[in-house]
C-alpha positions in Angstrom: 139.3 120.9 79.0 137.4 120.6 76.0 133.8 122.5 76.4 130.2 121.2 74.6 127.4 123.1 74.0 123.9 122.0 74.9 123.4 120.8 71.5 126.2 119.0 71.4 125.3 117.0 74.5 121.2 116.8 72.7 123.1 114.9 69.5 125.5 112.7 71.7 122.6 111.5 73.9 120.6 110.7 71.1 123.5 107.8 70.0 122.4 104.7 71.7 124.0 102.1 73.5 123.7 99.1 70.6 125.2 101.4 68.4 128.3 102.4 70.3 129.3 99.1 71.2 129.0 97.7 67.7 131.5 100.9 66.5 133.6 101.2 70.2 133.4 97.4 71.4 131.9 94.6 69.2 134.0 92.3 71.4 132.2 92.7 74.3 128.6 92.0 72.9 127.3 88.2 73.7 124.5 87.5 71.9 122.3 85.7 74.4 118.4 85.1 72.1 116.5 86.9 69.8 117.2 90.4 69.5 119.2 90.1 73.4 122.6 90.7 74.0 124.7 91.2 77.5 127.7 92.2 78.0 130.9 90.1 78.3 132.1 92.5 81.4 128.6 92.4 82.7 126.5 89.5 82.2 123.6 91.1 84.0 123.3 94.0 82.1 121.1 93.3 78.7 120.8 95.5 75.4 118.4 94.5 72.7 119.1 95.6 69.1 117.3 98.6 69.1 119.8 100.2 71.5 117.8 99.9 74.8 119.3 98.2 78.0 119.2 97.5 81.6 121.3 96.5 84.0 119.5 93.3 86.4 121.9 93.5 89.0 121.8 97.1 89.8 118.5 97.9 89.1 118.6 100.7 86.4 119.2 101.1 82.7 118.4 103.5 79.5 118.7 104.2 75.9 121.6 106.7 75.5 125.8 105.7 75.3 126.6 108.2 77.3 124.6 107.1 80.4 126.3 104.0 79.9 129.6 105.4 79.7 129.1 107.5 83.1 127.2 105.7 85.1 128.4 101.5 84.2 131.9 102.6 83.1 131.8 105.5 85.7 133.5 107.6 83.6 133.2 111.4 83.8 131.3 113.2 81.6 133.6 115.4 79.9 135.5 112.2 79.0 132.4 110.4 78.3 131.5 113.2 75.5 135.1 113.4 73.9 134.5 109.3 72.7 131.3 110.1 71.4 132.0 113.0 69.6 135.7 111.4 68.6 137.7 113.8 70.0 139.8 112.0 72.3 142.9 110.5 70.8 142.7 107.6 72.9 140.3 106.4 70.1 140.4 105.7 66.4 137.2 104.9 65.4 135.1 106.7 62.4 131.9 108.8 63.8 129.4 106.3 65.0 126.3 105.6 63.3 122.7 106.8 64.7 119.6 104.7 64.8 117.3 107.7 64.7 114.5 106.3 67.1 110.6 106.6 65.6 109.0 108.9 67.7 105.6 108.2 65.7 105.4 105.1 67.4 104.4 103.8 71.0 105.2 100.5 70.8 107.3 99.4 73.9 109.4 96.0 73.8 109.5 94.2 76.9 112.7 93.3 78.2 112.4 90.3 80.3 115.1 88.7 81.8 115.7 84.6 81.1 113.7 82.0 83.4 115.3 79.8 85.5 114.2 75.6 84.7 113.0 75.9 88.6 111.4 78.4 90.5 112.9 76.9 94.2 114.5 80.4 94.9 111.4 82.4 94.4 108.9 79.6 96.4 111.6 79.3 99.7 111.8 83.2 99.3 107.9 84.3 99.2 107.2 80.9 101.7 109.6 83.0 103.9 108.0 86.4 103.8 104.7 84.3 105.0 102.8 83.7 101.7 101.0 80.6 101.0 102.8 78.2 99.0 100.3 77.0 96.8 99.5 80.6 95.9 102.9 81.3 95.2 102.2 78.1 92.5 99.5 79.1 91.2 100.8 82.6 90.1 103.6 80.8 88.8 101.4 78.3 86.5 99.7 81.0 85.2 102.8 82.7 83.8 102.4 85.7 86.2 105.3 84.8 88.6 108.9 83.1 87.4 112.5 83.2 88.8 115.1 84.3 86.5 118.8 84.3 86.1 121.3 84.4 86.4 120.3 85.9 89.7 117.7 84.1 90.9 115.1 86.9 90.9 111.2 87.1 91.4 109.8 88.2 88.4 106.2 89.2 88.6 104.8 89.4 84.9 101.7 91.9 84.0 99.9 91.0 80.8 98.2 93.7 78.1 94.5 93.1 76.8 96.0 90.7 74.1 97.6 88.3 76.7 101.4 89.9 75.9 103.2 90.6 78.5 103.3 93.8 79.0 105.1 95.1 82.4 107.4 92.8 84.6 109.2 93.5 88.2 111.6 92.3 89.8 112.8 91.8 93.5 116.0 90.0 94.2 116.0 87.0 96.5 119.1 87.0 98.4 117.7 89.4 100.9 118.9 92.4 99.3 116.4 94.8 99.2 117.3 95.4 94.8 113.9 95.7 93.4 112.5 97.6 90.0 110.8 97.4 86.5 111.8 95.7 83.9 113.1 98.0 80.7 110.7 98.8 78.3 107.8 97.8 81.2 104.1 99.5 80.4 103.1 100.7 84.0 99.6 100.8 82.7 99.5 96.9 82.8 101.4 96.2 86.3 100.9 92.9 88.4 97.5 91.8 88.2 95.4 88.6 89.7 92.2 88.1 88.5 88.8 87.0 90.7 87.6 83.4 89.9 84.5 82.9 90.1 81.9 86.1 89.0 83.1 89.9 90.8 81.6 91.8 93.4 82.7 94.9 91.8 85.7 95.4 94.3 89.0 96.4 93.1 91.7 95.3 95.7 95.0 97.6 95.0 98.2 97.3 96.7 101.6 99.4 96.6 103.5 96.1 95.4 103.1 92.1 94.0 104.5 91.3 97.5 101.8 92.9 99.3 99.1 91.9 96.9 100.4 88.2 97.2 101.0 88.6 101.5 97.0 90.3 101.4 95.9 87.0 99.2 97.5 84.7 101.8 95.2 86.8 104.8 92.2 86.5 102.6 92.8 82.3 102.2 93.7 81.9 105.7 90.7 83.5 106.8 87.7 82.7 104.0 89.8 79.5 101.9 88.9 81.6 99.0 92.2 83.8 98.1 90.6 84.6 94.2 87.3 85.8 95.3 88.1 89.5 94.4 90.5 90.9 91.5 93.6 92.4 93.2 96.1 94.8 91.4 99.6 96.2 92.2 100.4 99.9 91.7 103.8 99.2 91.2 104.8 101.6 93.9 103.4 105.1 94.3 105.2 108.6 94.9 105.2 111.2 97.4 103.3 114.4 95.9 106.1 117.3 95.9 105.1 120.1 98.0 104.9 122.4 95.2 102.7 120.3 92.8 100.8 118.8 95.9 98.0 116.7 93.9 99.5 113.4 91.8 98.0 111.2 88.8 95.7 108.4 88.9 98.4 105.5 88.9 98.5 104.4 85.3 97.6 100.8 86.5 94.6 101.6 88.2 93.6 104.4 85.4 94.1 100.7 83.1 92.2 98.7 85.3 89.2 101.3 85.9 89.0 101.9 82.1 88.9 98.3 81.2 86.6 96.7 83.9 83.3 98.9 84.0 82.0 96.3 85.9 84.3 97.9 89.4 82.4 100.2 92.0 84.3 99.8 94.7 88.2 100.5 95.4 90.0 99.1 98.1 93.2 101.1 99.1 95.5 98.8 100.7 98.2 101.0 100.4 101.8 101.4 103.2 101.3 102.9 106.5 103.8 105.9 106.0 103.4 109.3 104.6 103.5 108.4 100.6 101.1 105.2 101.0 99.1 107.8 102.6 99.1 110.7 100.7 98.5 108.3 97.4 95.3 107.0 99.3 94.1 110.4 100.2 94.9 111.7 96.5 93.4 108.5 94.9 90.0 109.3 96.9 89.5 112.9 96.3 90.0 112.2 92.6 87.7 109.3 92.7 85.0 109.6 95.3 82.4 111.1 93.0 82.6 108.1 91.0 83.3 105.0 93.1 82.9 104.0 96.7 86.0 103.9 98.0 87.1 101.8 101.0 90.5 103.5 102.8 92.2 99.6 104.2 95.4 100.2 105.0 97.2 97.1 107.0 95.8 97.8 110.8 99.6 96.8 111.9 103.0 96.7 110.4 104.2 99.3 108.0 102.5 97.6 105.0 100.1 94.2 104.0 103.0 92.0 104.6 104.4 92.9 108.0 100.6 92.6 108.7 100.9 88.9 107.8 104.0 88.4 109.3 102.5 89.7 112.7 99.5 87.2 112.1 101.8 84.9 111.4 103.8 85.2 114.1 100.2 85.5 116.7 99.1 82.2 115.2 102.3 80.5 116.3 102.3 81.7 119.3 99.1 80.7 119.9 99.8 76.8 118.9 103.0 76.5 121.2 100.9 78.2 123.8 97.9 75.1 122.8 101.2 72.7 123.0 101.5 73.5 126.5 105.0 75.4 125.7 105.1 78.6 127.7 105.5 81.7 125.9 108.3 83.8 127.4 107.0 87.3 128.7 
């Protein structure tokens, strides 16, 4: 068995995945727009020309061949390193070329995956988790909400100070909890709904678009006025490792707090279990001394939209009760 030193593993890494399948297997490249190709074996999994890719349907993707080669082709390492470094006599090919990245620059491409003509998939799926429809229809007028495909996914859009999109997530419909970031996504600019209407300077922020979106529904149900206050998504939060026990501003709200002087107050609606918590509690220490900060998290359910589904769920209890159904006890 063949053995590679660490610098032998630092060149192979740095081939990338457009440039081994042009040299390795030009047949399975389908150009699909632009600068986008998939992959004939897998449709769902997209490379653009500069080498990066991600696969849709499994929630994960990269830069380097020989993450492709072990974890898509599931093929072990060892094996994985003897085609890149053309050892193996299963291949014939001359020594792949190397697009030698530019690490001067910090210019991330989006990768967004192709929008379905409808959006009936993403409405019936949010309608079901208990968000208001015409919500769910405004955020998809406004460009920050689309279904995609092949798979059908919601695809929540975030948009840089220029009005380019900037970050996108994803969460599949089919009930499968398969959810992530788009490749090449800027955290800084996650999922974002703006306040209509002048600001209060309150800063609603929420673990996900979901919970956003479910806290949006509570807010119209309640006051008819869903827009009155901006409301951003973290795009998720971590839990702080025991041995490095403080954690970073989320780079969204960092974004948001640098970019609207106008906010004095921070909402943290943030999950009901030990990392929404510990990400609250973090968020505050760091930031106390220079906004008020309002700890909100969901007074039942694990997070904003089990509280709307429990609302939900009160509400219709309370019409069959009006209906002169009885309620079983």
């Amino acid at each position: 068995m063949p053995y590679y030193t660490e610098e032998q593993i630092k060149q192979a890494r740095l081939i990338d995945l457009m440039t081994y399948l042009q040299t390795y297997e030009p047949t399975e490249l389908v150009h699909v727009r632009g600068n986008t190709w998939c992959l004939r074996e897998h449709d769902s999994l997209k490379v653009t020309a500069d080498g990066k890719w991600y696969w849709w349907s499994r929630g994960f993707g990269g830069y380097s061949a020989l993450d492709y080669l072990t974890k898509v082709k599931g093929l072990p390492f060892i094996k994985a390193m003897d085609i890149l470094t053309d050892d193996s006599k299963d291949f014939q090919f001359e020594t792949p070329r190397i697009f030698n990245r530019d690490n001067s620059s910090t210019e991330r491409k989006l990768l967004l995956p192709e929008k379905c003509e409808t959006n009936l998939e993403v409405i019936r799926y949010l309608s079901s988790r208990g968000i208001d429809r015409e919500i769910i229809k405004d955020c998809i007028n406004e460009g920050l909400l689309y279904e995609s495909l092949p798979y059908h996914n919601c695809i929540f859009v975030g948009y840089d100070e220029s009005g380019k999109a900037a970050y996108a997530c994803y969460r599949a419909t089919n009930g499968e909890r398969i959810m992530g970031d788009a490749a090449g996504s800027e955290k800084r600019y996650a999922f974002r709904v703006e306040s209509k209407g002048g600001s209060s300077g309150v800063l609603h922020t929420f673990e996900s678009a979901v919970d956003l979106l479910s806290f949006a529904t509570i807010m119209n149900m309640q006051t008819g006025n869903w827009r009155a206050e901006p409301m951003l998504s973290l795009g998720g939060v971590y839990t702080p490792s025991p041995n490095r026990p403080g954690m970073k501003i989320p780079a969204a709200l960092d974004n948001a707090l640098q970019n609207h002087p106008e906010v004095k107050t921070i909402a943290l609606h943030l999950d009901n279990d030990y990392a929404g918590r510990s990400a609250a509690r973090s968020i505050a220490e760091q930031l106390q001394d220079r906004y008020v900060i309002r700890n909100e998290p969901p007074p039942s359910g694990k997070d904003c939209n089990d509280f709307l589904m429990i609302i939900r769920q009160r509400n219709r209890s309370r019409q069959m009760g009006a209906a002169g159904y009885e309620h079983p006890r």
